[in-house]
ZADRENPA-272595 format. One line per 4 residues: number of its first residue (from 1); their letters; for each residue x, y, z of C-alpha. Coordinates in Angstrom, 1 decimal, decimal comma. Layout:
% ZADRENPA-272595
NUM) A) X/Y/Z | ...
This chain:
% ZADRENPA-272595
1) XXXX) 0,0/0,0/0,0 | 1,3/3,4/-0,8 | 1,7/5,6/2,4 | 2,0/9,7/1,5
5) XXXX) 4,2/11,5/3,8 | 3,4/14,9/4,8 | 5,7/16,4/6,8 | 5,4/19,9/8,9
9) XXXX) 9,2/20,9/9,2 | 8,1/24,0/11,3 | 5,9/22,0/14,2 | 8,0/21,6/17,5
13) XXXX) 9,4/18,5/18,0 | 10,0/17,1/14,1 | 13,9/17,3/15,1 | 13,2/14,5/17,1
17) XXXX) 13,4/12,3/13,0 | 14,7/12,7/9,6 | 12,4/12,1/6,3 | 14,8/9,6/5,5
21) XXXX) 14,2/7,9/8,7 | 10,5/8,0/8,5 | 10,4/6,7/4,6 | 12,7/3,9/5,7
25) XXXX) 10,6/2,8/8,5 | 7,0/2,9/6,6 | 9,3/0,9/4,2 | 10,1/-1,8/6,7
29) XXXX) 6,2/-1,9/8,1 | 5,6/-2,8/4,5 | 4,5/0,4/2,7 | 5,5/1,9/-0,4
33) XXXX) 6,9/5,7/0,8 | 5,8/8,8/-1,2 | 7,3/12,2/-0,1 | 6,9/15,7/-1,9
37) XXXX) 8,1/18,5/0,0 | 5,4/21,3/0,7 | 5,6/24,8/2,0 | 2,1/25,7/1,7
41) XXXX) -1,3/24,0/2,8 | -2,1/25,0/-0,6 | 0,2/22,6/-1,9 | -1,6/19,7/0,2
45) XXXX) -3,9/20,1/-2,5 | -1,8/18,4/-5,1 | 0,1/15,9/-3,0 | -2,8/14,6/-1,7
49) XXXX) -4,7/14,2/-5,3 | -3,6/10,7/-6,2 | -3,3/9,1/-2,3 | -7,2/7,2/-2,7
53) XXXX) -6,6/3,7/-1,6 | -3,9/4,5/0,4 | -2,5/6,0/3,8 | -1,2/9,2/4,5
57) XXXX) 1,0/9,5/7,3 | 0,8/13,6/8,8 | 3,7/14,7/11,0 | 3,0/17,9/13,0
61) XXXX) 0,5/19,4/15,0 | -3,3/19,3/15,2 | -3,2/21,7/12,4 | -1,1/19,1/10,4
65) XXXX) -3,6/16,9/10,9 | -6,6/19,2/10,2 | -4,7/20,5/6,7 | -5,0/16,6/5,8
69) XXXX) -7,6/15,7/7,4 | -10,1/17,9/5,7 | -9,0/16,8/2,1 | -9,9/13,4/2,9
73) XXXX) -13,0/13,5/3,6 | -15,4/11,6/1,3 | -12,5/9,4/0,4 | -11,1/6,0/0,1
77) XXXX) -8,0/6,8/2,4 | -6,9/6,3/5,5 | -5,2/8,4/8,1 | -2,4/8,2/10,6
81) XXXX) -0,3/11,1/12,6 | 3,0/11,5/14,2 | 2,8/13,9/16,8 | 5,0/16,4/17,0
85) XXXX) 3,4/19,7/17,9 | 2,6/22,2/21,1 | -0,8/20,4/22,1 | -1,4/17,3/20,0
89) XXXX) -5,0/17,1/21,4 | -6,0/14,7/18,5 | -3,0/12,4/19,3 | -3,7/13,3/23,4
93) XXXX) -7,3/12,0/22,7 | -6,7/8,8/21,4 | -3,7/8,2/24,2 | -0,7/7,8/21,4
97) XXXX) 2,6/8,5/22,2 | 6,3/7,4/21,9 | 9,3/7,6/19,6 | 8,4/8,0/16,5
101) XXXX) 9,9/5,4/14,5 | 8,7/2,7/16,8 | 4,9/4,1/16,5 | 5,7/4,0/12,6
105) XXXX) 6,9/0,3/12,7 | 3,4/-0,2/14,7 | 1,5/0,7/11,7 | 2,7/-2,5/10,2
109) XXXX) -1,1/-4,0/12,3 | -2,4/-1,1/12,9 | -5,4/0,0/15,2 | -8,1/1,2/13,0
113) XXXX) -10,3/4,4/14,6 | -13,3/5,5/12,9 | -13,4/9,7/13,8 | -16,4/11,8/13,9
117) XXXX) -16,2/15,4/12,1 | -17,9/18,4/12,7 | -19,7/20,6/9,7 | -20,3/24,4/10,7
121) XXXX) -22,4/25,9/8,1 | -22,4/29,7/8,6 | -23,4/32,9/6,6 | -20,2/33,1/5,2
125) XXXX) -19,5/29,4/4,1 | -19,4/25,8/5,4 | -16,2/24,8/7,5 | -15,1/21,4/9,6
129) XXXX) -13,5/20,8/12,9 | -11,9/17,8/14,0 | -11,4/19,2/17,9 | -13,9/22,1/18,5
133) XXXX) -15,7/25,0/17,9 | -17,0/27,6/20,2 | -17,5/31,0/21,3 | -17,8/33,2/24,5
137) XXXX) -14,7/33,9/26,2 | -12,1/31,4/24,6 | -13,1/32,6/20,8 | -12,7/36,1/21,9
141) XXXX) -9,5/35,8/23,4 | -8,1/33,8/20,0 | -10,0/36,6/18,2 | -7,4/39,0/20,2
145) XXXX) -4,4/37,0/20,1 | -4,8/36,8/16,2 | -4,1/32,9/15,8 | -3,0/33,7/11,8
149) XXXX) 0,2/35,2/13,1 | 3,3/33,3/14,3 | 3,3/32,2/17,8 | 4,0/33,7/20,8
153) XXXX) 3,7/33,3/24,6 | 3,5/36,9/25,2 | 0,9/37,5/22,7 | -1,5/34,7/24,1
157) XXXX) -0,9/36,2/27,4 | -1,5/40,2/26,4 | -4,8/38,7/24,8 | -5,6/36,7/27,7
161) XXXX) -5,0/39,7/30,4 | -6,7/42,5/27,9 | -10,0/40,0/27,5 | -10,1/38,9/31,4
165) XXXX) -10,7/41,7/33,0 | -14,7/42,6/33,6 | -15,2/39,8/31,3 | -19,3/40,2/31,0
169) XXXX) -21,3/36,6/30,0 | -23,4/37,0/26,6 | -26,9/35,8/25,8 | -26,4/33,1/23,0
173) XXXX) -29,9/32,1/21,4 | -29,2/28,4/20,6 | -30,8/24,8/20,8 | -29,5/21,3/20,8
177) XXXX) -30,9/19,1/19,1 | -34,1/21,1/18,9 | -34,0/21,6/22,9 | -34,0/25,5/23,5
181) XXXX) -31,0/26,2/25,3 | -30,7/30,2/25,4 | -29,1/32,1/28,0 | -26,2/34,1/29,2
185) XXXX) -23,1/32,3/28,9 | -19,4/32,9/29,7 | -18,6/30,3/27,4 | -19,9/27,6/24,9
189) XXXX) -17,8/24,8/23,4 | -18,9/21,8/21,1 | -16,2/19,5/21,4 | -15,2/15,9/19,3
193) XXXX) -11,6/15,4/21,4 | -11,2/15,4/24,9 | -9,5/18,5/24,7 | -8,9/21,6/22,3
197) XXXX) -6,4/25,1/22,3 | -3,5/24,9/24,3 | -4,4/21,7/26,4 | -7,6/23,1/27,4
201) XXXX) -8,9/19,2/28,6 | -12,6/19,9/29,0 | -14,4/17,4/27,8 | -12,6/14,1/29,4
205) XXXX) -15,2/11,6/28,2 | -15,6/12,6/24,7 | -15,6/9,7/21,9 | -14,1/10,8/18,6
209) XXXX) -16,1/8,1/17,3 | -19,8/8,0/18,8 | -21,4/10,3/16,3 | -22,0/12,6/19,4
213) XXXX) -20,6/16,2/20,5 | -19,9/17,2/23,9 | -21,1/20,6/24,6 | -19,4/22,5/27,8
217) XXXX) -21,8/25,5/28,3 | -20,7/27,9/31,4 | -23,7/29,7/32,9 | -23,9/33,9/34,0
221) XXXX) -25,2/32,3/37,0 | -23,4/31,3/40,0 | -20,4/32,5/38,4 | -17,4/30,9/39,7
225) XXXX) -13,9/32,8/39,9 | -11,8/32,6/37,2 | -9,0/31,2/39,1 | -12,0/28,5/40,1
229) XXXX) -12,4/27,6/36,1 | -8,6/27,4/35,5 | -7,9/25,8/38,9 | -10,8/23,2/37,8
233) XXXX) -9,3/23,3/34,3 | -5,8/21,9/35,7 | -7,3/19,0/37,6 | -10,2/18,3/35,2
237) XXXX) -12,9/18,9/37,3 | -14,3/21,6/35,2 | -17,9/19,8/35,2 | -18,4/19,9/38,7
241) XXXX) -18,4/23,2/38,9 | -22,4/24,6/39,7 | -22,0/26,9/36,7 | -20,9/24,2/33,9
245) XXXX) -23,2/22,6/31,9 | -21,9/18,9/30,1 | -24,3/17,6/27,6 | -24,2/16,1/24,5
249) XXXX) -25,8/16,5/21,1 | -25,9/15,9/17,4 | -27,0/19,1/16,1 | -26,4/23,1/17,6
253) XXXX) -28,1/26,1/16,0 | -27,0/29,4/17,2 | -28,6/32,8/16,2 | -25,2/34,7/15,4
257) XXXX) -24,5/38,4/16,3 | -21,5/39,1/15,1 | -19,4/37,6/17,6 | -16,4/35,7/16,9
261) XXXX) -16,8/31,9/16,6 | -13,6/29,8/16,7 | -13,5/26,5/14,5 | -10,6/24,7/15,6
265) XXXX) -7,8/27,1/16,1 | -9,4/29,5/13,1 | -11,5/32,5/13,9 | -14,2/33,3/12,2
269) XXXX) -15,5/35,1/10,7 | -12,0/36,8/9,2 | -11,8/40,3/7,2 | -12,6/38,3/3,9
273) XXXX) -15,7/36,7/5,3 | -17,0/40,0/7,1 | -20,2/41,6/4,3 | -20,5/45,2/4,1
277) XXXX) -23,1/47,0/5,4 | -25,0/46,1/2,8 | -24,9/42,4/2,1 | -25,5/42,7/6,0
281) XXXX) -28,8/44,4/5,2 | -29,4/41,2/2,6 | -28,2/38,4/4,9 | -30,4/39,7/7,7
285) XXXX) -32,6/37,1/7,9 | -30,0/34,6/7,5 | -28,3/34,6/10,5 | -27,9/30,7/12,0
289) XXXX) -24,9/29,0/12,5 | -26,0/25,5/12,2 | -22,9/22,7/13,8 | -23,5/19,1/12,8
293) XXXX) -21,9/15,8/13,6 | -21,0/13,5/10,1 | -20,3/10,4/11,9 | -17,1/8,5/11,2
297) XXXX) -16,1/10,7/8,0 | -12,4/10,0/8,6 | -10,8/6,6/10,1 | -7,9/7,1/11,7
301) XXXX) -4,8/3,9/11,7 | -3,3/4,2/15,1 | -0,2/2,5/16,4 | -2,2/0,8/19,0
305) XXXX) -5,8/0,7/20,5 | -6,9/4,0/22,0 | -5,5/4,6/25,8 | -6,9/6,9/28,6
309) X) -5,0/10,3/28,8
């Protein structure tokens, strides 16, 4: 079987392995190595054309993986990641890790993973997540931070001070799965991993496969400290908090006011996607941001069966 190699050579730990290495040792688990060198996501586009019937092997980050991911879907083709990026949620979720050249030389029986994705169909377009999407106060800090520039600690943390203080909940109109669920809300997120952002592990009982969101909502009322949420956050106890909300659903439709939404680790919408005044005036009555689960639209090859975090 032919397995495509897509290699990020900017994600954070890809020192650790050479492309040589990694051809050799899909060669020895008994697959037939295809690298082309990219330096675009654009470029995916091409690489990616002729991989039906095969495997494609990502190494990076979650973003890696979501670059891939996405132009795979509705295909014959399997999937499998080396992680080496800052939060590997997608690889944390399944409970992968180890040198990379042994997981490689796992693949020769590989686990096999269905994965749910999620379809956001907005006024602008129709977008997919693989971890989460949301809005309230995480979207509007990545809306300040400005997650299409490069990296940096002290950006996340100017955004993260300059959106904290006075922080004021918002009233999202929204149901799940027809169930009206409206209210002031510091923070909504639908979630497919256990986790999304920077390590933010929220949603410890999520299954990537079980055609089912989980949905952390965190009430206006009985507002808890912030250093309660990211205390919580740290030990995972986030839903036993009186203000958090765990539920799950299949379907979310949100009335959307212009806030910022985040879909994975993109904000939306962005300068291109934003309609003048008067394509606002036009789209007025078509507001809803409709998120939907397409059950097992990817299937993942792991190096082993799926561990707890």
């Amino acid at each position: 079987m032919k397995a495509t190699l897509v290699y990020n050579s900017n994600a954070r730990a890809t020192s650790q392995v050479t492309v040589e290495e990694m051809q050799e040792a899909l060669h020895n688990a008994g697959y037939e190595p295809v690298y082309t060198p990219t330096e675009s996501e654009e470029e995916l586009d091409g690489v990616l054309s002729d991989a039906d019937g095969g495997l494609v092997l990502a190494v990076g980050g979650d973003g890696t993986v979501r670059a891939v991911a996405l132009r795979l879907l509705g295909r014959d083709v399997k999937l499998a990641l080396l992680p080496m990026g800052t939060a590997n949620n997608i690889a944390r979720t399944f409970g992968i890790d180890g040198a990379p050249l042994d997981m490689i030389a796992a693949l020769s029986d590989p686990f096999k993973c269905k994965f749910d994705v999620g379809k956001v169909t907005t006024p602008w377009g129709v977008d997919y997540f693989l971890e989460a999407m949301g809005f309230g106060f995480y979207a509007d800090t990545l809306s300040e931070y400005g997650p299409d520039q490069p990296k940096s600690i002290l950006r996340a943390i100017g955004a993260f001070t300059k959106t904290l203080p006075d922080y004021q909940p918002k009233l999202f109109q929204m149901a799940l799965d027809g169930e009206d669920t409206s209210g002031e809300y510091m923070l909504v997120e639908v979630l497919n991993t256990t986790a999304f952002g920077p390590r933010l592990r929220v949603a410890p009982k999520a299954d990537t496969g079980d055609g089912l969101f989980e949905v952390i909502r965190i009430r206006a009322q009985e507002r808890e400290s912030f250093l309660g949420y990211v205390t919580s956050l740290l030990a995972e106890g986030l839903e036993d908090l009186p203000s958090v909300d765990v539920s799950q659903c299949k379907r979310l439709e949100l009335t959307w006011g212009g806030f910022p939404l985040h879909i994975d680790g993109v904000v939306h919408p962005n300068q291109t996607e934003r309609p003048s005044a008067r394509k606002r005036e036009q789209q007025s009555g078509n507001r809803v941001v409709t998120v939907e689960v397409i059950p097992q639209a990817l299937e993942f090859w792991l190096p082993h069966e799926p561990q707890p975090a």
